[in-house]
N, C-alpha and C positions, 0 to 999 in steps of 0.2 A: 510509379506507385508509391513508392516511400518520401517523394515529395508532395505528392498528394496528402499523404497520411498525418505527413509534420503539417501539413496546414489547415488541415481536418480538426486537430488534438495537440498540439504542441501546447497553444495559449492554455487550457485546462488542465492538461498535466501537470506543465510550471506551475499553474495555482494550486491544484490538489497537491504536489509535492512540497509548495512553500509551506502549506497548513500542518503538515504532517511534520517537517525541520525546523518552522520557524527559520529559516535563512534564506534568502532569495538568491541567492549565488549558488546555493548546495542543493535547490531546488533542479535550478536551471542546469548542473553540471550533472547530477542523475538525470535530468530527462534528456539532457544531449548522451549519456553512456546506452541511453535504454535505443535511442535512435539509432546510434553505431550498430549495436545488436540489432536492432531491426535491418540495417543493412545485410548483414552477417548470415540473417535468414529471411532473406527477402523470397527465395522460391518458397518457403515455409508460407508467409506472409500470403503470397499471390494466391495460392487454393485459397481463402480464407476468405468471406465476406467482411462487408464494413462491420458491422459489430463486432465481429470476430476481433479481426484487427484489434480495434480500440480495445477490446478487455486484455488483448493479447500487451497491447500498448500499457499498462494500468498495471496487467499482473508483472509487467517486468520491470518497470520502474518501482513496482511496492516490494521486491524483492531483491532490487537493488539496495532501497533503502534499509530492509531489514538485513540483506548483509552488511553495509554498515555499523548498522546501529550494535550486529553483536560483533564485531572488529573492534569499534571504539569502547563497547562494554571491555571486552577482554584488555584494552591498553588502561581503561582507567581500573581495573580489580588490580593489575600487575604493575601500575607506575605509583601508585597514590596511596593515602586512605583519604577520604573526604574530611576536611577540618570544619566549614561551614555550611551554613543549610543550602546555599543556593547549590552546592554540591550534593545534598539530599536531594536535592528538587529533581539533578540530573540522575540517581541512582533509581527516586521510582521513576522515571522517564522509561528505564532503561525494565523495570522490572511490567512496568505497563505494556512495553511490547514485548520483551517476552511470554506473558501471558497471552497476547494474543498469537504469537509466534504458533503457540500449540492449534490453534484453528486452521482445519484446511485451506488451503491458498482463497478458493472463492469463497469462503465464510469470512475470514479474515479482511480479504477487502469490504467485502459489500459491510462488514461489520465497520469498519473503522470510515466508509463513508459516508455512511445513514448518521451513527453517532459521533461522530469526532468532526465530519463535516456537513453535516444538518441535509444531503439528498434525502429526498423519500422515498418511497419503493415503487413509486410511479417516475420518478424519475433516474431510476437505479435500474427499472424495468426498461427504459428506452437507451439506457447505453449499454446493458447486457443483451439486450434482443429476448427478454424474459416477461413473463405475463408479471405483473404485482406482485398476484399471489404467491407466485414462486419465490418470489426474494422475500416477501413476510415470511416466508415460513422455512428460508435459509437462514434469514436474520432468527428467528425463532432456535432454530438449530446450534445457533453460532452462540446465545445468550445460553444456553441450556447448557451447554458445552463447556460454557468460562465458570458457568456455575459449579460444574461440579469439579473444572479442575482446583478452582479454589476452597472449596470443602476437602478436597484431599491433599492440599497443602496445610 
């Protein structure tokens, strides 16, 4: 089953996590960590139908990622101060997804692959096993949601 699943999603993961790191190495080495864990809960896995899987697949590599991304926040607040922009550029990196950190696990994806990676909600609706309308009006959710935490910053 979990060989199956790597050849179902492995190619698309890799690319949706390269978009997300810009690094094809760090891409590849979260979706090899998200696979382990899929081994880890394979009878989890087996109740599960195929779309299941694959969001299941998606939400644990995006949450691999975001525990990186605030690990490597925390070494760079405590090793550095940023002396040039390119090192700006990596603090909002880092302030972007913590903003979206605060959106529930499914808003947060489907937010970050509608907009960061150009899916639409027809084609967000056939890997979530969701009508359209439901993911426009999650996406709807998730925009409303950033809005107001950023009015209360």
């Amino acid at each position: 089953m979990i060989e199956a699943l790597y050849h179902l999603c492995q190619k698309e993961l890799t690319d949706w996590c390269q978009y997300m790191t810009h690094d094809r190495a760090q891409a590849e080495d979260l979706v090899q960590e998200a696979f382990l864990r899929a081994l880890l809960h394979a009878d989890l896995l087996n109740g599960l139908d195929e779309c299941q899987r694959r969001a299941w697949m998606y939400r644990t590599v995006k949450n691999l990622y975001v525990d990186k991304i605030r690990h490597g926040f925390r070494e760079t607040v405590t090793d550095r101060i940023p002396e040039a922009a390119a090192e700006t550029a990596e603090f909002l990196k880092s302030d972007f997804a913590m903003l979206l950190s605060t959106l529930p696990d499914e808003e947060r994806m489907l937010f970050t692959m509608r907009y960061l990676q150009g899916y639409n909600a027809t084609e967000l609706g056939k890997i979530f096993c969701q009508p359209p309308g439901t993911i426009r009006s999650k996406l709807s959710s998730a925009r409303k949601h950033l809005r107001e935490t950023m009015k209360g910053e």
